[in-house]
Backbone as CSV, one residue per row, in Angstrom:
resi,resn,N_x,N_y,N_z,CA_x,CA_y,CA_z,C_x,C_y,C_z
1,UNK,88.871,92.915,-46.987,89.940,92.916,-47.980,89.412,93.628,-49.224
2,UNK,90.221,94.241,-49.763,89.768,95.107,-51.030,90.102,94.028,-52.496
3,UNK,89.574,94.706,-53.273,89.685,94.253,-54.533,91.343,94.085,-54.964
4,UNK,91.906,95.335,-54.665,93.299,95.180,-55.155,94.042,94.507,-54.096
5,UNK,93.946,94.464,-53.158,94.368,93.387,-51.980,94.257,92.256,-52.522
6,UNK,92.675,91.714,-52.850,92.600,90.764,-52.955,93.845,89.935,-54.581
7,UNK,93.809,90.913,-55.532,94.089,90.892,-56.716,96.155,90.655,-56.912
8,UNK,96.538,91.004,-55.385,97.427,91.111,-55.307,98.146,89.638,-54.803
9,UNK,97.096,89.281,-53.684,97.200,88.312,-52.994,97.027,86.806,-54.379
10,UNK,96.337,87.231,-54.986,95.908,86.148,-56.233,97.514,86.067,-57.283
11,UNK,97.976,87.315,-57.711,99.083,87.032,-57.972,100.197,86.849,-57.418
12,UNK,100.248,86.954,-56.051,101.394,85.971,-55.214,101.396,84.456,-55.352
13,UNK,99.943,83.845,-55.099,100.021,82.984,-55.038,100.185,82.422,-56.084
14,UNK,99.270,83.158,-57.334,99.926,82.050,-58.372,101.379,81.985,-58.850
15,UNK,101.909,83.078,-58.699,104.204,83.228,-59.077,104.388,82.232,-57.999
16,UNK,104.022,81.863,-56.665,104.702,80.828,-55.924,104.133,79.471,-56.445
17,UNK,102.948,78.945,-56.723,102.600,77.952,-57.400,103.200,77.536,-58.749
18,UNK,104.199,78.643,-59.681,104.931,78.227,-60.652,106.132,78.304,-60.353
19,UNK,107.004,79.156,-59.089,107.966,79.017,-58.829,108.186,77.730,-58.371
20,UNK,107.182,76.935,-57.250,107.080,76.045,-56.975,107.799,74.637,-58.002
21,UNK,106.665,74.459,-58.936,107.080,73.587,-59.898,108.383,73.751,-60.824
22,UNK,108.672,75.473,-60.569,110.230,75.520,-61.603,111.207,74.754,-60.494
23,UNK,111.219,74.580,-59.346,111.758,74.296,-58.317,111.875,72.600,-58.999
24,UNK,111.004,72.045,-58.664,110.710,70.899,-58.952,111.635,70.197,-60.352
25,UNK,111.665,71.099,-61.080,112.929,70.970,-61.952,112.060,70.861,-63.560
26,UNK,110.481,71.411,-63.476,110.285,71.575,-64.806,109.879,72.820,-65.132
27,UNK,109.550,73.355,-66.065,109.779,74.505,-66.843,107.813,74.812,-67.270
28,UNK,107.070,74.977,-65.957,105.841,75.082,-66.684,105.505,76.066,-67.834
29,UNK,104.872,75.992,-68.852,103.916,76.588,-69.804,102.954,76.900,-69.618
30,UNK,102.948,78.583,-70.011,101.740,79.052,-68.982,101.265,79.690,-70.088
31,UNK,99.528,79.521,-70.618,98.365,80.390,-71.094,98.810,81.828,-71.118
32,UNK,98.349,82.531,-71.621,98.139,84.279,-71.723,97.219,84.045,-70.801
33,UNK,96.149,83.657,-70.266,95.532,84.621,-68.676,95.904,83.966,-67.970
34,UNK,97.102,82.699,-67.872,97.681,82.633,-66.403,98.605,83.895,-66.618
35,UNK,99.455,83.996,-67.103,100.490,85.334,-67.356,99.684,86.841,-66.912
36,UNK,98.481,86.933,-68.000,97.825,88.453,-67.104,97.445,88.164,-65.973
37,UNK,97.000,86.900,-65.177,96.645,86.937,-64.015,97.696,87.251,-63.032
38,UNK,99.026,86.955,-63.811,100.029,87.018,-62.707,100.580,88.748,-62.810
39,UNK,100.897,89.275,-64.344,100.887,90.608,-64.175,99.713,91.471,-64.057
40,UNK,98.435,91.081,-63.646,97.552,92.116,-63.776,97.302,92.508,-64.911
41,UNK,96.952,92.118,-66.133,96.462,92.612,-67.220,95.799,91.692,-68.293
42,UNK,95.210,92.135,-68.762,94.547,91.652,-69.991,95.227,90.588,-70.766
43,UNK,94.655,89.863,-70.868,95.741,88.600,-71.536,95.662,88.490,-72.971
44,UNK,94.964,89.414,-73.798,95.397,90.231,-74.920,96.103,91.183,-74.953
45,UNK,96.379,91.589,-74.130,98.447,92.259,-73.683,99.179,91.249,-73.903
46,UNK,99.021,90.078,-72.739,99.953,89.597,-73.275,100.551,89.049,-74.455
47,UNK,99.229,88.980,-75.132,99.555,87.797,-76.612,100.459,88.898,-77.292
48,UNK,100.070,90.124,-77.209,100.397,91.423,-78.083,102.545,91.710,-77.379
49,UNK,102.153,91.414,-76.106,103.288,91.276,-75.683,105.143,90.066,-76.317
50,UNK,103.888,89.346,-76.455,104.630,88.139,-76.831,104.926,87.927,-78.006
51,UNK,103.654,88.108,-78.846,103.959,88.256,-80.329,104.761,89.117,-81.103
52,UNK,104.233,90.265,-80.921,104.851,91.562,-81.442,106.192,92.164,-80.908
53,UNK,106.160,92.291,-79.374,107.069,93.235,-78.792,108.315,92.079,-78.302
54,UNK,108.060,90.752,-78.087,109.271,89.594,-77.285,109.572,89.899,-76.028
55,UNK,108.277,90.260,-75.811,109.180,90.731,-73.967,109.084,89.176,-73.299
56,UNK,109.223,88.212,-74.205,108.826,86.692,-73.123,109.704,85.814,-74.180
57,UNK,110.810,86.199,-74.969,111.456,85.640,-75.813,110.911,85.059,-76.889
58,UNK,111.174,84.319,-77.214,111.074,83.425,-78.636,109.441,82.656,-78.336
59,UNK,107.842,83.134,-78.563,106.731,82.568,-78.457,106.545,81.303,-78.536
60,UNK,106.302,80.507,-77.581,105.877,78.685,-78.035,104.661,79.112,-78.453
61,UNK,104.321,78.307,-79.888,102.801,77.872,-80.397,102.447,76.502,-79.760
62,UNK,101.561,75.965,-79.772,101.029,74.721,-79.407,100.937,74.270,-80.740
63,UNK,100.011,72.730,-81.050,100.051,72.613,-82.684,98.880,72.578,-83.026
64,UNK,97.983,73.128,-82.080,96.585,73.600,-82.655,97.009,74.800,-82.755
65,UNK,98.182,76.408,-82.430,98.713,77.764,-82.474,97.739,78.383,-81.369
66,UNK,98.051,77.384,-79.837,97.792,78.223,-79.306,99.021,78.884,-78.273
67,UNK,99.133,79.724,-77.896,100.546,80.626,-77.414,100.745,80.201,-75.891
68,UNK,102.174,80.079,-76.076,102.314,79.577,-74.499,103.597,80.096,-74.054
69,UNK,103.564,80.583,-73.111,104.941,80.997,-72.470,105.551,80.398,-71.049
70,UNK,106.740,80.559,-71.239,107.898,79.503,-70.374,107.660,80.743,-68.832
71,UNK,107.528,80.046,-68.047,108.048,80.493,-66.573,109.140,81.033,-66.445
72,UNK,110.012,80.460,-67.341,111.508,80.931,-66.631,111.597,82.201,-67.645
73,UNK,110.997,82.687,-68.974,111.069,83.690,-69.539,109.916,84.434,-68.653
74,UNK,108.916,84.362,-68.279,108.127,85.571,-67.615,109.137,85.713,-66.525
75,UNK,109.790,84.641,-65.714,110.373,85.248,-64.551,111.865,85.981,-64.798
76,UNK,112.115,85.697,-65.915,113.488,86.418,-66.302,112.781,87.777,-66.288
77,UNK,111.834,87.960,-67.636,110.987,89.656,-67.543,111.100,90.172,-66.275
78,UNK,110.050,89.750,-65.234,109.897,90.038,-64.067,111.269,90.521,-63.053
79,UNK,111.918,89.529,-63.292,113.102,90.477,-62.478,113.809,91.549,-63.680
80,UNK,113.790,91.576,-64.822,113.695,92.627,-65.635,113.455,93.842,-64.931
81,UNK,112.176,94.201,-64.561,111.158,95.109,-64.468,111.606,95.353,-62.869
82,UNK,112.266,94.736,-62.052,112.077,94.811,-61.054,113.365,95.917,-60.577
83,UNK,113.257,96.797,-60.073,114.173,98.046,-59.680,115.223,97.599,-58.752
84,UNK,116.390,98.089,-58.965,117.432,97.494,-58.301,117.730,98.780,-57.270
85,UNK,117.646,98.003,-55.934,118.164,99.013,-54.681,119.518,99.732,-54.865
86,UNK,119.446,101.410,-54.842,120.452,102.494,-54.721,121.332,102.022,-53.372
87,UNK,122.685,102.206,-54.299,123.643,101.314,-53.075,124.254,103.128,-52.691
């Protein structure tokens, strides 16, 4: 298995391990490197993502300010981003 195989396989599983629990009927809060782990990137993207640009809506702080984002806003993004089949 290759690196990006492997890297790919790591972010399947973790989007089904939070789809999972959105299932379940709660709304997990996810870290900046669960989020880059799931898009592949630097999880100082994401903060930069979140803070600055809102591609994950309205930022939760924690009340020590640490940044947390909703599942159901990364997965809203995500099907965002996701290309819609030419009918």
């Amino acid at each position: 298995m290759s690196f990006s195989e492997y890297l790919r396989e790591q972010r399947f599983n973790s989007g089904e391990m939070y789809a999972r629990m959105a299932q379940a009927g709660s709304d997990p809060m996810l870290s900046p490197g669960q989020v880059a782990a799931i898009l592949l990137v630097d999880r100082r993207t994401v903060r930069r993502w979140a803070m600055d640009d809102g591609k994950f809506g309205k930022p939760t702080l924690t009340e020590g300010g640490h940044l947390r984002i909703r599942w159901s806003a990364l997965k809203a993004y995500l099907e965002a981003q996701t290309p819609q089949p030419a009918e």
